[in-house]
C-alpha positions in Angstrom: 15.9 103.4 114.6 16.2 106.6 116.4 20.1 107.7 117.8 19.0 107.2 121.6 17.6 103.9 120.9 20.9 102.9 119.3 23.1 100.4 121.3 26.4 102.4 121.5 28.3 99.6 120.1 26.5 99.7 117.1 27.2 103.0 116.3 30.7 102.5 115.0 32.6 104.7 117.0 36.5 104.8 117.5 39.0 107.6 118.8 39.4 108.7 115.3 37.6 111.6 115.9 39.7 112.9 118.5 42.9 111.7 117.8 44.3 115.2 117.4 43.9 115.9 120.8 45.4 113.1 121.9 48.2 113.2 119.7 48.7 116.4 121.1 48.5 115.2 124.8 50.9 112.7 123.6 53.4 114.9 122.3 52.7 117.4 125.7 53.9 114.0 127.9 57.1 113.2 125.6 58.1 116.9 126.1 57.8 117.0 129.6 59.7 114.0 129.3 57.2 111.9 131.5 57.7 108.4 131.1 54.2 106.7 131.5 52.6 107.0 128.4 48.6 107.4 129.1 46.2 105.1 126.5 42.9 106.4 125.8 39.6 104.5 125.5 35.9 105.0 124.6 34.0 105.7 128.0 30.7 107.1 129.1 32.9 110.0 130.6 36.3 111.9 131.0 37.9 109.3 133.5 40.6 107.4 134.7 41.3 104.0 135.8 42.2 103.3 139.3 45.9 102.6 139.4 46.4 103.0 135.6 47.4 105.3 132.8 44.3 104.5 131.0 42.3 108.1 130.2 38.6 107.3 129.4 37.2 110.1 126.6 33.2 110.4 126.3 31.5 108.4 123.2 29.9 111.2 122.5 32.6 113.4 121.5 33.6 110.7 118.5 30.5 111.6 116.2 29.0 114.8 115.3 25.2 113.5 116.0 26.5 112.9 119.1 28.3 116.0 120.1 25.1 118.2 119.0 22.7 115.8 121.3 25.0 116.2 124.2 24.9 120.5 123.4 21.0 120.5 123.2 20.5 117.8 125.9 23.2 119.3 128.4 25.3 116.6 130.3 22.6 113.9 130.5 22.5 111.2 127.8 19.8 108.5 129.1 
């Protein structure tokens, strides 16, 4: 089975991949002494929930099949 015929749920991914960054984020709010404390979730884009501190981060950044799709395919994923 091809990767754009994959189900995104099947494809195992978590926030693993970019947990630098948002332990970096993290660490940016503590300093700045802000005291909502965002949570970050798998989404089809950069995004945030109306009224929350929820920060949606693309699937596609959380593999590197993924990441080199998006480069060659540009901002569409079908």
């Amino acid at each position: 089975m091809g990767l754009l015929s994959t189900h995104i749920c099947d494809l195992g991914l978590s926030l693993d991949a970019v947990r630098p960054a948002i332990e970096t984020v993290s660490q940016e709010v503590a300093t700045a002494r802000v005291v909502v404390r965002p949570r970050f979730f798998l989404g089809s884009e950069w995004g945030v929930i109306d009224g929350t501190c929820s920060v949606g981060v693309p699937f596609w950044l959380c593999q590197d099949r993924l990441r080199r799709l998006h480069d060659r395919l540009g901002f569409w994923l079908p």
